[in-house]
NUZALUM-793049 format. One record per atom (N, C-alpha, C): z, y, x. Coordinates in steps of 0.05 Angstrom, whole numbers, plus 5000, padded with zeros to 4 digits. Layout:
// residues N
ZYX/...
***
This chain:
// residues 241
465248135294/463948395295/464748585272/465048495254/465748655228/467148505198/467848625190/469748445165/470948565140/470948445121/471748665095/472948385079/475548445069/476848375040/474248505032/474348324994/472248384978/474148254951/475048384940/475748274908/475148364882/474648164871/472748234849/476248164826/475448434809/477948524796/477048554768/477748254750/476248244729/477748424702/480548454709/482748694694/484248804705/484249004702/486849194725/488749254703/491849224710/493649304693/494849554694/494249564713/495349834725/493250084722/494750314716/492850614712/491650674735/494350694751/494350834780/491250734800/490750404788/488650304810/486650304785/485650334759/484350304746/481950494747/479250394764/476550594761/475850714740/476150544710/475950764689/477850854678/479750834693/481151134689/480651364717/481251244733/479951344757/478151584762/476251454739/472051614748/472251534711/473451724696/471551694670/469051754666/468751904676/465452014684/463551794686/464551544698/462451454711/462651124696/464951114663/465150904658/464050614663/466650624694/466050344710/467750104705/467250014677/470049774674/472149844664/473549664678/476949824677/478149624655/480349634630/480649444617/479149454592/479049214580/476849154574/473549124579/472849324596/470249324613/469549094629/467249154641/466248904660/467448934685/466948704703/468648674725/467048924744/469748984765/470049214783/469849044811/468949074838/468849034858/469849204881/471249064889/473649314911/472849324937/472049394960/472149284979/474849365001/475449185019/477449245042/480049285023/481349535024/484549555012/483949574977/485349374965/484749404933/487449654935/489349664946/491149844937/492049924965/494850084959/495950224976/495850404986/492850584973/491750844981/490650845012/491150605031/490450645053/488650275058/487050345079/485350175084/483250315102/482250105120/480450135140/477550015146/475850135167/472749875161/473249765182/473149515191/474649385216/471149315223/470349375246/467749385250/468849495288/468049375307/468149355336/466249585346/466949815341/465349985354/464750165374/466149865391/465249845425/462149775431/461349585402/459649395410/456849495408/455749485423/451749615412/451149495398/451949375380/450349165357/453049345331/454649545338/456249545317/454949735289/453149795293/451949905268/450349705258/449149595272/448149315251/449749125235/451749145251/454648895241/454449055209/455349355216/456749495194/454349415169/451649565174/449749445158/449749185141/450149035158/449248725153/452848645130/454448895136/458048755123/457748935091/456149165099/455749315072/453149145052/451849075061/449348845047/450348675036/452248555049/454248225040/456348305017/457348565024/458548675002/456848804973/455048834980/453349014951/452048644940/450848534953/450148284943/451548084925/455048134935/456848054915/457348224884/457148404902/456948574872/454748614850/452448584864/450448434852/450448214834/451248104836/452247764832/454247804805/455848044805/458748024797/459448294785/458348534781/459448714773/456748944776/455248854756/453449004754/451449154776/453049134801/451049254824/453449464842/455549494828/457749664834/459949584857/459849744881/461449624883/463449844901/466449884904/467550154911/469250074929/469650324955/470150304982/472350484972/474850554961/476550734950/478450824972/479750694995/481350825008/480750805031/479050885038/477650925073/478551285089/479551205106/480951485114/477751705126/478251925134/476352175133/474052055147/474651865169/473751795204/471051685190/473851455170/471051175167/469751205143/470951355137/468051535113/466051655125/466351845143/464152015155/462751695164/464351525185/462351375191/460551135178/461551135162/461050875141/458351085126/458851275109/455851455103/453551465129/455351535146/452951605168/451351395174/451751155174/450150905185/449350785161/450150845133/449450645113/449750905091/447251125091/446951345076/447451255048/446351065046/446250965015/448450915002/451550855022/453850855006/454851205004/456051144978/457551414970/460951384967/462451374975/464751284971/466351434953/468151354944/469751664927/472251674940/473651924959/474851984967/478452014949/480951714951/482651904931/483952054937/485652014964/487152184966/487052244997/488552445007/488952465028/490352085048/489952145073/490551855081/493551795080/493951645067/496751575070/498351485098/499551675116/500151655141/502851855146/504451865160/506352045159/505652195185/505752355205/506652445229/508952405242/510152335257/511852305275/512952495301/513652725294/513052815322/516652765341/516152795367/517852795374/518752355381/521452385384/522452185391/525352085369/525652375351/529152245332/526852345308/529352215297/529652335269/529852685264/532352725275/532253055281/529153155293/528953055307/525053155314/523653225288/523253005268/521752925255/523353245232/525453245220/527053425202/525653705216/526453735246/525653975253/522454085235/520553965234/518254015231/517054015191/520253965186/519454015156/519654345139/520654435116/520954765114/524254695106/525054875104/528254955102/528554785071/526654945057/528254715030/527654425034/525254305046/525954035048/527253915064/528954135091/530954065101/532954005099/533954175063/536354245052/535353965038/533653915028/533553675002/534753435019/533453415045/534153145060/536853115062/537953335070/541353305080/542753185048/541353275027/542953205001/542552944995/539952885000/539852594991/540952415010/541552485043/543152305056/545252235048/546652465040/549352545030/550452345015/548452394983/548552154961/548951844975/547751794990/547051484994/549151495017/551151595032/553551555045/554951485027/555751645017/557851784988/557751464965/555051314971/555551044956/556650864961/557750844981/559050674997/557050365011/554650365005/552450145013/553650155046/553149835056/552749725073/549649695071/548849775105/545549745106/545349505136/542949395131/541749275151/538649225148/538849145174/535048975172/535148735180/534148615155/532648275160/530848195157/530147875165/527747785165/526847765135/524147915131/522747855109/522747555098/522347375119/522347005117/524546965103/526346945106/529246965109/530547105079/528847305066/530847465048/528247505027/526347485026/524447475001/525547444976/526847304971/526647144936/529747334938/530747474946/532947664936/532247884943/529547924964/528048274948/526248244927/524847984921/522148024895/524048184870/525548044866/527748074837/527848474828/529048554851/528348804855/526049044854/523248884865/521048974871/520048884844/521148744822/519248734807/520748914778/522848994785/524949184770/523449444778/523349524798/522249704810/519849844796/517449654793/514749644783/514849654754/516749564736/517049534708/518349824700/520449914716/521150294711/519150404718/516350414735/513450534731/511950394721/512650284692/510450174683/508349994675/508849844705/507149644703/508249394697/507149284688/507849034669/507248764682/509848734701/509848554713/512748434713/512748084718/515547934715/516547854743/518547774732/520747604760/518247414779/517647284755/516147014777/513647094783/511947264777/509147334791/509447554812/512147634818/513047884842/514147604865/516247494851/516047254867/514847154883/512646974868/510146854883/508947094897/508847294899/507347454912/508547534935/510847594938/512147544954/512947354968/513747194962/513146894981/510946834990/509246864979/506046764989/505547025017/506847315014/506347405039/507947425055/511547315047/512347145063/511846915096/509746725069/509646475084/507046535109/504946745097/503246765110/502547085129/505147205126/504747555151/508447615151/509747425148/512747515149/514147455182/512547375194/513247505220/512747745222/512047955212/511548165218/512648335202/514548205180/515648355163/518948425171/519948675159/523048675156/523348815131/525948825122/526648865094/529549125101/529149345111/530449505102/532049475079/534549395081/536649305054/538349505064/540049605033/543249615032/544749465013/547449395009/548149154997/550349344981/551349164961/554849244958/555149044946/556548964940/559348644941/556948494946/555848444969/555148234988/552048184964/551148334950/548648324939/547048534949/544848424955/542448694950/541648884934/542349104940/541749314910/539449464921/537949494943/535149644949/534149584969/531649514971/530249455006/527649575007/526649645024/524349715032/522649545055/520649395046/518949125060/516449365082/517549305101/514949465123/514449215142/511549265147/509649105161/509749205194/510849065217/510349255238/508349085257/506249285274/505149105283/504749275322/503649255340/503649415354/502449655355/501749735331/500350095330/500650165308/502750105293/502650175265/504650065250/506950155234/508650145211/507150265196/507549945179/506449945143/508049845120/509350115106/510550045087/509449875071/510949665051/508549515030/509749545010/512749505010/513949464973/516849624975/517449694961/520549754953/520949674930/524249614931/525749524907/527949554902/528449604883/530949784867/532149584850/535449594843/536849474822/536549694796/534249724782/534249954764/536149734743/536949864720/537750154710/539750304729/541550184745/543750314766/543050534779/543650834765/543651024783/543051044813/540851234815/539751194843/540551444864/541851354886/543051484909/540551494935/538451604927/536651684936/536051444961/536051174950/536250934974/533050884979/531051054969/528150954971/527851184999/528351365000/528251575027/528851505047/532351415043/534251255070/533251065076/531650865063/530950615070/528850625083/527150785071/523650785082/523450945101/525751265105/524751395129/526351405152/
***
């Protein structure tokens, strides 16, 4: 009937996902602070309330999934607990049946448009300078001479983590080879049928991929990865769009 991820996030390393940095206003945690409670997407800017709302019992479900969720947080984080990337729909609906949540809205939903059937479709519908930008950054990433393909996520993991965790360390976050690794393998072993790895190579190594999730209604980017320091030929655009 209804269902929520729920993780309780006793340090965030990161700014980008950190509530007190987030909401200073509302000094909720964060590092050093007390633990934070996430519900549904801890990251990615996007996430959904998975709740059957075919069903005449689906506002009770919702009820009865937001109760189970504040109860943990009860338990675990002062009483707090935050719904951060719910798109416009499941906000309106999630307030409307359960007044008492307030959600905080971050960003617009992370989704692209698609119109049309090409690529050229899709260019048509941007403005002249980001028409002009695209043609340049194609340009660059011909002009490198990369060989590109797509493979199985199963199959090529432990020679994209290496990358994805190079990637995350030029923004910042403070993360190694072997905990990008395991993290990767672990979603490998358990959603990598559904993964591919947007690669380009040169002397028969991987120098960039982009990991998307496809499922029947939906491409979901999850990770990119770069050979940083190596000058970049705009391979995060070509790969991902």
């Amino acid at each position: 009937m209804a269902a929520a991820a729920v993780h309780l996030v006793e340090q965030e390393w990161s700014e980008l996902y950190d509530t007190a940095v987030l909401f200073p206003d509302l000094d909720d945690g964060g590092r050093g602070g007390r633990p934070v409670v996430l519900a549904g997407g801890r990251r990615g800017n996007s996430s959904r309330l998975l709740v059957d709302r075919s069903h005449p019992e689906a506002e009770a479900a919702l009820r009865e999934l937001v109760g189970a969720v504040n109860e943990i947080a009860a338990k675990e984080s002062d009483g707090r607990a935050w719904w951060l990337y719910l798109s416009d729909e499941d906000t309106a609906y999630l307030t409307e049946h359960v007044p008492a949540t307030s959600p905080r809205i971050m960003a617009a939903d992370c989704a692209i448009e698609l119109p049309g059937t090409t690529f050229d479709d899709y260019l048509a519908g941007l403005s002249r300078n980001q028409r002009r930008q695209v043609r340049v950054d194609r340009r660059a990433f011909q002009d490198a001479g990369y060989t590109t393909d797509a493979v199985d996520f199963r199959e090529s993991w432990d020679q994209f983590a290496p990358l994805v965790a190079r990637h995350e360390r030029k923004h910042g976050h403070d993360v190694d080879d072997e905990f990008i690794g395991e993290l990767m393998r672990l979603q490998a072993e358990c959603c990598g049928e559904f993964g591919t790895i947007q690669a380009c190579w040169a002397d028969k190594e991987m120098r960039a991929g982009g990991l998307a999730f496809t499922t029947s209604t939906m491409i979901a980017g999850r990770a990119f990865g770069f050979d940083h320091p190596r000058p970049s030929a705009s391979e995060y655009f070509e790969l991902f769009y």
